[in-house]
Phi, psi and omega in degrees: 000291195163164144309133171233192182205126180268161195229115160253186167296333165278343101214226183288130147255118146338153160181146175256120178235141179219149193192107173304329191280185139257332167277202246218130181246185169290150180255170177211133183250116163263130159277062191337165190253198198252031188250341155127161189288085200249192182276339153350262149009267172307307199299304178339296173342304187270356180296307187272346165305297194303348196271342191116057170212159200251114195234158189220135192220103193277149181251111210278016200232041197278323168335289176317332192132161203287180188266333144299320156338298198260023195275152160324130191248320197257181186267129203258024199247017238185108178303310172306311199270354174279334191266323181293316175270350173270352155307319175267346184273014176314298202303292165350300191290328196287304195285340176273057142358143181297299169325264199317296171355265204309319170286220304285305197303333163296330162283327188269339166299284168318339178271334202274342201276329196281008186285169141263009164310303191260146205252139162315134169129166160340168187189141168252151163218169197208139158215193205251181164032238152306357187274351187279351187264344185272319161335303184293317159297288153335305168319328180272328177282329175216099206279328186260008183243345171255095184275345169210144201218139217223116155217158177208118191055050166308139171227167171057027162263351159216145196225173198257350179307195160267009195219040150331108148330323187285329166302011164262013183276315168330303162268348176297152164235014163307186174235163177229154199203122188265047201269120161290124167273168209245143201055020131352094167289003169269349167218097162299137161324325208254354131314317168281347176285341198287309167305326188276356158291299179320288165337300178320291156343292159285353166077022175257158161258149170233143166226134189232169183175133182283155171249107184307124186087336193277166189267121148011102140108354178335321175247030158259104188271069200209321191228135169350315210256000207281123161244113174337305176303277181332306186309321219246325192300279199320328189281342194265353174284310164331291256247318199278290181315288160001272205311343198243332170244356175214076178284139154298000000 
């Protein structure tokens, strides 16, 4: 569809809302990866439109500057223009906080319900790279409104702080879905046991799994890292998780 603008506490956030229906679909929040809200993105966006959902994709870097501002300047299809951009987004990320995180995710729960895009009732979000961790974060924060919460080639979901992502597993009531990319030093074998330990723990089902081969960033076919196979395993698990907890 387009752009709108969610209203946080910190001022407006851009956000790409896309939606197949003409009634009010189930909603879903994409959580962008840390290369920025780009046309990536939106096709992502619209993919997940078509199974019948209304998805809304906030540009979680609103702080920073416009979603133009901040578009990918070198080609990221290209180990160099990829490393360039994630060099300037490094900062960005650093600055996006647990505080500043938790008001935003509490503003995109609320804009997205406030659609008329969107039918009353549960919502999933799901996100990519770093987006998985604020995914986790919303599942926690809002334990009656989030039946599924998704990340794929998630890094920094578990740390060793007290503001873990992953200890937000602990208050969530979602199912939860896991693709890892494989040899992540940011997401460890021994890190994903720990998320599926977490699960357990909280009485959700989850489902997690390393993807053989696949890289970092495996389902931006936008960048140097896209591997088709990883990319297309995640949509069909995604789409598959959706239909069984949040039907269209």
């Amino acid at each position: 569809m387009g752009y709108i603008s969610v209203e946080t506490a910190d001022g407006p956030a851009e956000a790409y809302l896309a939606s197949a229906r003409e009634e009010a679909a189930p909603g879903v929040i994409l959580y962008m990866d840390a290369l920025g809200l780009r046309p990536q993105i939106a096709e992502m966006c619209e993919r997940i439109a078509g199974w019948g959902y209304a998805v809304l994709a906030p540009n979680v870097f609103h702080r920073e500057g416009s979603v133009a501002e901040l578009a990918p300047r070198a080609d990221m299809r290209t180990p160099e223009g990829r490393d360039e951009v994630i060099a300037a987004a490094k900062p960005r990320i650093g600055r996006l906080d647990t505080d500043r995180a938790e008001r935003d995710v509490d503003a995109y729960v609320r804009g997205l319900r406030s659609l008329a895009e969107v039918r009353d009732g549960r919502v999933a979000t799901v996100g990519f790279c770093m987006g998985a961790r604020l995914a986790l974060r919303t599942a926690g924060r809002h334990p009656d409104s989030v039946a599924l919460a998704a990340g794929f080639h998630g890094g920094g979901l578990v740390t060793g702080d007290s503001d873990s992502p992953h200890l937000a597993i602990a208050s969530a009531r979602a199912a939860l879905l896991f693709g890892h990319a494989d040899n992540d030093p940011g997401m460890t074998p021994e890190n994903a046991a720990t998320l599926d330990a977490a699960a357990r723990d909280a009485g959700l089902q989850s489902s997690s799994a390393i993807y053989p081969d696949a890289p970092h960033g495996y389902t931006m076919a936008d960048t140097v890292m896209y591997q088709e196979q990883g990319a297309e395993r995640a949509f069909a698990e995604l789409r598959e998780a959706l239909g069984r907890h949040l039907p269209a």
